[in-house]
Structure formats: C-alpha cells, structure tokens
N, C-alpha and C positions, 0 to 999 in steps of 0.2 A: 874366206868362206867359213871355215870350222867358227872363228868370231860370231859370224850371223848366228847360227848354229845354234851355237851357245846362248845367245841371246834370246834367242828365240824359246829352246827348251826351259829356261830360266823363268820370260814370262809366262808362258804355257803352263809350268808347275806352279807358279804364284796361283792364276786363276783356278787351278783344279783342290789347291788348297783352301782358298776364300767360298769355294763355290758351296764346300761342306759344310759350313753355318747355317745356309739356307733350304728350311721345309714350306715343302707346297704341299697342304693337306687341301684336295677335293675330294666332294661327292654331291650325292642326290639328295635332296630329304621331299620324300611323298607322305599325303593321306595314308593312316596304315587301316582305315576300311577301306578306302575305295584306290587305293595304289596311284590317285591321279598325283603330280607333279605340285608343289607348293611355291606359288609363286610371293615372292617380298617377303620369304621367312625369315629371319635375322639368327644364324648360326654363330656362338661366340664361345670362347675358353676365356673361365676366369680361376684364379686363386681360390684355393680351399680354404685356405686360413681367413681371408677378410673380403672374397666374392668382388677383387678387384679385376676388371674386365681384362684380358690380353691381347687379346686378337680377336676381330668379328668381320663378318661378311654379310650379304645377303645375296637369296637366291635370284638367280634371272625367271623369264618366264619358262622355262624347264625345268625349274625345282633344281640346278648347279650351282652349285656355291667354290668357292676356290680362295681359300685364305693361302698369304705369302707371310712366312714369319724366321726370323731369325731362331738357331738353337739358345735356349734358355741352360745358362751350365748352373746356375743353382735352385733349388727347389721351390718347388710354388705351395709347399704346404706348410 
C-alpha cells in the first residue's frame, strides 16, 4: 500500500510541476465607443526586437479570445 502511495504522490508532483510552464492569457476585446463585443478580431504577442508573431487568437462571436502558451525563459526583446 505505502508503494501505491508513493507512486502516486511521485506522479502527482511530476504533473504539478510540468503544469507551471503553461499560461492561459483570456479576455474581451470591445468597441471602445460603443462597448459592443468584437467579433473575428485577431489578438497576438510578437517580438520587440523583429515583430516576430508568438502566439495569436481570435475572438469568438462575444469578443473572447483565449490564447494557450508555454512560459518563454528568455527574452523577447
């Protein structure tokens, strides 16, 4: 039993480990005169240095977007 146990806690901390690489950056993006919802707006993060694209999305018909990106550990500028 303590074997299981172990086994288990072991996988358990692997995933809680790996899980920390991964950012979900959502939101809205609206009209800023009229506050309505922008639907098929193409939201993206690129590079300072040479406006290389890194991650994009686009909105559903409620103006949501939801990019999934891994942690970047060296700099983008």
């Amino acid at each position: 039993m303590t074997k299981y146990f172990s086994y288990l806690l072991f996988f358990l901390f692997c995933i809680a480990a790996n899980a920390q690489n991964d950012i979900i950056l959502k939101g809205t993006v609206v009209d800023l005169n009229t506050q309505v919802p922008l639907e098929m707006a193409t939201v993206y993060f690129t590079t300072v240095k040479d406006s290389a694209v890194i991650e994009y999305a686009t909105t559903d018909k409620n103006g949501v977007f939801r990019i999934n990106t891994k942690k970047i550990t060296k700099p983008v500028f």
